[in-house]
N, C-alpha and C positions, 0 to 999 in steps of 0.2 A: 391370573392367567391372561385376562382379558388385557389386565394396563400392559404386559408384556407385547405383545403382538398386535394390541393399538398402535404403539411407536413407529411399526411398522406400518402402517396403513394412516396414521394421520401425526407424525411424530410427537411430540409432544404433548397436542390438546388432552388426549385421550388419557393418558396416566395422571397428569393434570386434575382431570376433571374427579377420576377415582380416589386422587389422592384426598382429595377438597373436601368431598362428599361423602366416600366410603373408610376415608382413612381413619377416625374416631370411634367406629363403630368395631373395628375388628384391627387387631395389631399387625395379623400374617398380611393382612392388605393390604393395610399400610407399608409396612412394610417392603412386599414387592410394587407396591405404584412408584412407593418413593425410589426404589432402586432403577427402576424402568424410567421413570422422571429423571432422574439423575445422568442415567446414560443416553437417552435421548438428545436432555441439553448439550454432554460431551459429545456426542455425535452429533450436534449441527454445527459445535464450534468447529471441530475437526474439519467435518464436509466446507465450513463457510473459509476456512484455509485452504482447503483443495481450491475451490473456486477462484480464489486471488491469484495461487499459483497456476492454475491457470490463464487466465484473464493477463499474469504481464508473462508468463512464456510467452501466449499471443503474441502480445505487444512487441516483446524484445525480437519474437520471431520476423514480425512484420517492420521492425526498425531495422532489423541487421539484414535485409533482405537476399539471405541465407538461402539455400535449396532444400535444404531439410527443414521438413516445420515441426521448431521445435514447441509446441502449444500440445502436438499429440504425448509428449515425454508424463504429465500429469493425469493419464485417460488411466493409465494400471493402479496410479493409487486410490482413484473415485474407483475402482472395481474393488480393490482390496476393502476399502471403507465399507461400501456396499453391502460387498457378503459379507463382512465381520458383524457389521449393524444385524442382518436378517439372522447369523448364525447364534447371535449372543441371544437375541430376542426371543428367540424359538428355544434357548436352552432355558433359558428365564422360565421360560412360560411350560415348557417341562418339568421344570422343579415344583414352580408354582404344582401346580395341576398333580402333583406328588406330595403335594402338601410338604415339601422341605422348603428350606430357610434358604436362600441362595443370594450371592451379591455380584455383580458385573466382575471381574477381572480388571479391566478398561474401561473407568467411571471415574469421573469428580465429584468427590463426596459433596454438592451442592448441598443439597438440604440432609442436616446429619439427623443421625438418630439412634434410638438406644439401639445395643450391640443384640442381635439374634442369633439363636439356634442353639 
């Protein structure tokens, strides 16, 4: 439960650190650190795309010097990324904490592993 809603609070150190340390000792742990780990990195890759899209709407906004600034058209999908990151995280960590077997939806299977549940 903890590597779940670490993500949210320090992104990826924290599932990280559980995967490292706690993951050998116990599967179900392993298990959700490594799921939690996984979608963390998916979610910073995503968030580090929102950011670029951002950064050249700026750009383009302030090249085409336009009256609408189009730099704010990117602000609804860092909200969508956002709440998706905190609502997946929080459902994670409800399963966890239910002792079921649960996997992201929207995750790159970065570090694979044996099939659960």
């Amino acid at each position: 439960m903890i590597s779940h809603l670490g993500g949210v609070a320090g992104g990826f150190i924290l599932p990280l650190a559980i995967y490292l340390s706690e993951g050998n000792k116990n599967s179900f742990v392993r298990h959700h650190a490594r799921e939690a780990l996984n979608f963390q990195i998916t979610y910073l890759i995503v968030y580090l795309v929102g950011v670029a899209l951002f950064f050249g709407s700026f750009f383009l906004s302030v090249a085409s010097d336009s009256s609408f600034p189009g730099f704010i058209s990117p602000l609804p999908l860092f909200s969508l990324i956002w709440f998706g990151s905190i609502g997946f995280s929080i459902m994670g960590a409800v399963r966890a904490n239910q002792h079921q077997w649960w996997r992201y939806p929207l995750a790159i299977r970065f570090l694979k592993g044996e099939a659960a549940g």
